[in-house]
C-alpha positions in Angstrom: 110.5 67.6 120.9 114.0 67.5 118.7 115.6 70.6 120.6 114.2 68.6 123.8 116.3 66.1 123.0 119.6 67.8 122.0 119.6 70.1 124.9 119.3 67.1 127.4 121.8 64.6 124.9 123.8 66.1 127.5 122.1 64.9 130.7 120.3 61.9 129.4 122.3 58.8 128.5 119.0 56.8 126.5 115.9 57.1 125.1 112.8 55.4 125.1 110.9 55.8 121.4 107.6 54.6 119.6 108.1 54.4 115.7 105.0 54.2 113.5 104.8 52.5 109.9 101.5 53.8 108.1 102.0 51.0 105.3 101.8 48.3 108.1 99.9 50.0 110.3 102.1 49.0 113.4 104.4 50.3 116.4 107.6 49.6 117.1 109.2 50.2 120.8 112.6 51.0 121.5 115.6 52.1 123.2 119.1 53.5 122.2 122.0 55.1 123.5 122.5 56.5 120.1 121.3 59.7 118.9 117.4 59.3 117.9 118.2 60.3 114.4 121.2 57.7 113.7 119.0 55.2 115.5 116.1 55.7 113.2 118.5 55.9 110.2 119.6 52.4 110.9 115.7 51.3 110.3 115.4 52.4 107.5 118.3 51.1 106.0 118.3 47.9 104.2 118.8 45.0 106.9 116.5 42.0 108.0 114.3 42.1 111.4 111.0 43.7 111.7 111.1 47.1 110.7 112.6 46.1 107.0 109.2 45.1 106.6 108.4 49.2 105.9 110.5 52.1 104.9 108.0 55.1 106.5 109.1 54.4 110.0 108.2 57.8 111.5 109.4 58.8 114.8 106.1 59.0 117.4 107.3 59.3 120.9 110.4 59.7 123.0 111.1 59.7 126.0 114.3 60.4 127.7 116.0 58.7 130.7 119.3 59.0 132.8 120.2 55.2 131.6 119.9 52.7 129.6 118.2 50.2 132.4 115.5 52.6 132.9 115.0 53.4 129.5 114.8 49.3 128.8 112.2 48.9 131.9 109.7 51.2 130.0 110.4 49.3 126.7 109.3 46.2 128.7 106.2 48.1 130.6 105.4 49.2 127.4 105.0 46.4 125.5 103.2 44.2 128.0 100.5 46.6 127.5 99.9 44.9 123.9 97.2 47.8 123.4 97.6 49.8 119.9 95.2 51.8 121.6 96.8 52.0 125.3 99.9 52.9 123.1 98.1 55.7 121.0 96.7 57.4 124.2 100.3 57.6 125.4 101.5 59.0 122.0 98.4 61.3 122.4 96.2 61.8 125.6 93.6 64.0 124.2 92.2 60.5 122.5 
């Protein structure tokens, strides 16, 4: 998935990603302009908001788009789902 990525950093402006904590047993949904690994980088530094909760934020899904509006609608479509499991089945249809 990473060479994915930095063939089309080139093409594709933002990314859509899923982070999981195995501490707190949670998701996190995303977007970023940035590249994946700075973004991720940033939560796991020290800093206050919800994923300072958990230092074993693990990247487990991305998804690239053109721009950042379409990469912030599927955030959005995303979350409305508010289904660990609709979320998990993304990460991993065979479930």
């Amino acid at each position: 998935m990473r060479l994915f990525l930095v063939i089309n950093y080139f093409f594709l402006k933002a990314v859509l990603y899923i982070l999981f904590s195995k501490k707190l047993d949670r998701f996190y949904i995303g977007h970023t302009t940035e590249p994946i690994e700075e973004r991720l980088r940033k939560h796991l530094s020290d800093h206050t908001g919800f994923t300072s909760k958990a230092k074993d934020w693990e990247i487990a899904h991305l998804e690239p788009f053109p721009d950042k509006t379409q990469a912030y609608r599927r955030e959005l479509e995303i979350k409305r789902w508010k289904s660990k499991h609709r979320i998990k089945k993304l990460i991993n249809p065979t479930l």
